[in-house]
N, C-alpha and C positions, 0 to 999 in steps of 0.2 A: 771621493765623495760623489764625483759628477754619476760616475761607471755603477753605483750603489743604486743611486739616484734613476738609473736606466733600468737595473736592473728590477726594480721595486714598480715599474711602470711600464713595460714586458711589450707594451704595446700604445699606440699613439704618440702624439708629439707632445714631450717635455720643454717647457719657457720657465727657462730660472733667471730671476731677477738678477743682474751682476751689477755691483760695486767696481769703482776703479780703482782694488786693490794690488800690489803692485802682484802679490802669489797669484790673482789671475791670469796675469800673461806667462805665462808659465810653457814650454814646448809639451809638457805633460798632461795640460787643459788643453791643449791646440787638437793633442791626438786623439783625445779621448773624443771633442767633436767631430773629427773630420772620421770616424767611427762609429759614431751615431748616423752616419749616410742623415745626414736633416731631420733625423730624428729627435733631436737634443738643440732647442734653442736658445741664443741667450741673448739678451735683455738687457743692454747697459744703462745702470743710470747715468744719468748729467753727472758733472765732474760735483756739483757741490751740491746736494739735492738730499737731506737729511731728514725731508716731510715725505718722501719715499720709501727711505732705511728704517723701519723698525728699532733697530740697532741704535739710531742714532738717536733718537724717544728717551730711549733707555738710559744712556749714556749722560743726555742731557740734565733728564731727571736725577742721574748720581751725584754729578756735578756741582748742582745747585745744593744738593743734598750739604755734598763737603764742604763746601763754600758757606753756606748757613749755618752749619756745626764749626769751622773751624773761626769764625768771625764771633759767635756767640763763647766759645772758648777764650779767644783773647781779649774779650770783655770784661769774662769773670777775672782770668789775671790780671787787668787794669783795676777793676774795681778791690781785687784780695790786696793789690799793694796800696792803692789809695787808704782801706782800711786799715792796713800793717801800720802806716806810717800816722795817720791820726791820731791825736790822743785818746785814750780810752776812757767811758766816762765811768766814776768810782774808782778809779783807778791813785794809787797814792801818789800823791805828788812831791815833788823834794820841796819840804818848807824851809829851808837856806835857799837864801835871798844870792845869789856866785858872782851877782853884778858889781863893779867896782863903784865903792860909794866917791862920790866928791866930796873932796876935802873943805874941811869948814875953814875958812881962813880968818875969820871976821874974828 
């Protein structure tokens, strides 16, 4: 990507923003700088810096997305069994009395 990334800008110095991914450190990104002769700069963010990362906006935003979808999801399931288990109104009701009567002794 880096080598693309040179080759697309033929001329002048390239500053790409880097993340502290671990496929950064890679001896394959190493070469391809030390091949750019300082042509090709890079840019490391802070270790936890996510108002920098584009990427990380996004991610956040999906997040919450799930998290709000999946919270609003198991609500309707609390509220479907709370309604399952209610009694229904119009619904026929068993008119036998099943309770054990007490005995009249008197």
């Amino acid at each position: 990507m880096l080598e693309a990334l040179l080759a697309k800008h033929p001329t002048g110095t390239v500053y790409v923003a880097w993340d502290n991914a671990s496929t950064h450190e890679d001896d394959e990104v190493e070469a391809v700088v030390r091949a750019a002769a300082g042509r090709l700069v890079l840019l490391y963010l802070p270790t936890y810096s996510p108002w920098l990362n584009p990427i990380e906006m996004l991610w956040r935003h999906f997040r919450r997305e799930v998290t709000r979808t999946l919270r609003e999801r198991q609500g309707l399931a609390r509220r479907r069994r709370r309604l399952l288990r209610a009694p229904q109104p119009g619904a026929a009701q068993d008119p036998v009395d099943h309770r054990p009567k007490a005995a009249n002794l008197a």
